[in-house]
Structure formats: structure tokens, C-alpha cells
C-alpha positions as CSV (number, residue, x, y, z in Angstrom):
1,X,-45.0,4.3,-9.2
2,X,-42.1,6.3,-8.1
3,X,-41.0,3.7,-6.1
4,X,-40.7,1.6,-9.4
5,X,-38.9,4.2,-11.3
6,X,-36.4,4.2,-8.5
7,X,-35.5,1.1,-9.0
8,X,-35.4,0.1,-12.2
9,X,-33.2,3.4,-12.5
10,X,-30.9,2.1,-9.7
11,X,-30.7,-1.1,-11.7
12,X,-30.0,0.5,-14.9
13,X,-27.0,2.0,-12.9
14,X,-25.9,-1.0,-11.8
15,X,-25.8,-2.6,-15.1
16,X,-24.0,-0.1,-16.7
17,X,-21.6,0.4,-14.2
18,X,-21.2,-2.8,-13.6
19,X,-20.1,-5.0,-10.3
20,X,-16.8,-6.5,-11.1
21,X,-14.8,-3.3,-9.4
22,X,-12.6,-1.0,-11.2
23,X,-11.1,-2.0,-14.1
24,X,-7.2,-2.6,-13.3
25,X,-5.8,-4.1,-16.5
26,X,-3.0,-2.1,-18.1
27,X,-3.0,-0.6,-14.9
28,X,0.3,-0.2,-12.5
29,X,1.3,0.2,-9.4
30,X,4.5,1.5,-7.2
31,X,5.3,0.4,-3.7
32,X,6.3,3.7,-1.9
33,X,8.4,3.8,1.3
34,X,8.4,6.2,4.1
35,X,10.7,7.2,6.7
36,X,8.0,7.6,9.2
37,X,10.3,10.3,11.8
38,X,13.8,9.3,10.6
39,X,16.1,11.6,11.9
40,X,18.1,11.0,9.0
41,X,19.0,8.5,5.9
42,X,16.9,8.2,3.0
43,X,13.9,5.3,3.0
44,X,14.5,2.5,-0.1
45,X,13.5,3.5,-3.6
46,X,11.7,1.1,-5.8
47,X,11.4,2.6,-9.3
48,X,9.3,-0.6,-10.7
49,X,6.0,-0.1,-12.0
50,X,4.0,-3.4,-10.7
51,X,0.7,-4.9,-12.2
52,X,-2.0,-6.6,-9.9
53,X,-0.7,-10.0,-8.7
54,X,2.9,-9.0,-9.2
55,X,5.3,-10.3,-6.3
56,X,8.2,-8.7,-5.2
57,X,11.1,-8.5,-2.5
58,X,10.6,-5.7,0.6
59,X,13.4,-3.8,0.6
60,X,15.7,-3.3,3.9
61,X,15.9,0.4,5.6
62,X,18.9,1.3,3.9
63,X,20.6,4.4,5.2
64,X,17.4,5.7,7.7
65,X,18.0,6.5,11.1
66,X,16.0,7.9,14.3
67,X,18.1,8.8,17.2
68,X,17.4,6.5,20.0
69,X,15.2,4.3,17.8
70,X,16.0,1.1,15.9
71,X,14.6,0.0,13.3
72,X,11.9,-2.9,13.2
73,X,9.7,-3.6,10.1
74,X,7.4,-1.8,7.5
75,X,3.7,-0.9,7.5
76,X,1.3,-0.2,6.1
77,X,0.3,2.4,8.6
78,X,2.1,5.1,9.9
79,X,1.2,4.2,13.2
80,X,2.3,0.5,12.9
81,X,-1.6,-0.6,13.2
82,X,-1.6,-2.2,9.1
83,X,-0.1,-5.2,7.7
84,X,3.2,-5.8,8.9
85,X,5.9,-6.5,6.5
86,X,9.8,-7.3,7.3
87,X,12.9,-7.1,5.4
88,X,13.0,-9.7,2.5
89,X,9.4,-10.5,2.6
90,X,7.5,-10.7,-0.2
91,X,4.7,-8.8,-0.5
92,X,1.9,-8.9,-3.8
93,X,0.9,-5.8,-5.2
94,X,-3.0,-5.6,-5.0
95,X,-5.1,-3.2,-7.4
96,X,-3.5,0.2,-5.6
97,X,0.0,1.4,-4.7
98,X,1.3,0.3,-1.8
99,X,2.8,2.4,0.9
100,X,5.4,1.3,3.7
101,X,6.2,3.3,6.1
102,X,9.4,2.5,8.6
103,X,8.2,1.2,12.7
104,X,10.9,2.0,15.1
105,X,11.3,0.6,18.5
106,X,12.7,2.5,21.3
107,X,15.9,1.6,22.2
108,X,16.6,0.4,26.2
């Protein structure tokens, strides 16, 4: 009998929950870029607030620096391991903000 009760509780939960994800409409998001150990400059500002499916342009480094570094492309992991975005891409804005943070290669 417990074992019944479970159930029909979990299923009650899952009803009124619902399945369809988290409800994103009205909802906006930001795309938010990091320097990622610049040793100076600023990273790109993008003050627009983005719904879900929205496409924009990714903006270029702007004034960041490393010493000895150059710079490569944006990801979406600090440690260069996420989706890869370059300079003039366009990226879609998903149900979440989106952070970019700068990849530098080691100059020779």
C-alpha cells in the first residue's frame, strides 16, 4: 500500500509541476564577458537584455590584454573546454545568461 501512495504522490507532483521546464516567457537574458587573466583592458560590455531564441553579434576583445598572450576566441568555460565562439559570430541566447570568457594563446 505504501508503495502505492508513493506513487500516485510522485505523480501528483509531476502533474503539478509540470514537464515542460521552467517557464522562460517574459524572461531575459544578458551575455556576460570575462577577461579570463587579462593583464589589462576591459572585456566588451553588452547592456541588451535578450529573450530565448534571440540572435546576436559576439563582440571582439576590445581593449584586453595579457602580456605575452594573444588573444584567440570566447568560451564558454574559463578553461577553454565549452562552446567556442569567435569574433563576429553569432551566438542564440538559450533560456540562461550566457557567459564568455576571453582564451589566450601563448605567444612564440
Amino acid at each position: 500500500m505504501k508503495k502505492y501512495c508513493f506513487v500516485a504522490l510522485l505523480i501528483l507532483a509531476i502533474i503539478l509541476i509540470g514537464c515542460s521546464g521552467p517557464d522562460t516567457e517574459g524572461k531575459t537574458f544578458k551575455i556576460l564577458y570575462y577577461a579570463n587573466g587579462a593583464t589589462s583592458g576591459f572585456p566588451p560590455e553588452d547592456s541588451n537584455l535578450y529573450m530565448s531564441g534571440d540572435t546576436t553579434t559576439v563582440l571582439p576583445e576590445y581593449t584586453l590584454k595579457k602580456d605575452g598572450y594573444k588573444f584567440q576566441y570566447w568560451n564558454t568555460k574559463p578553461e577553454g573546454n565549452g562552446e567556442i565562439y569567435h569574433v563576429g559570430d553569432t551566438i542564440t541566447v538559450k533560456n540562461y545568461d550566457i557567459f564568455l570568457h576571453a582564451i589566450w594563446a601563448k605567444l612564440p
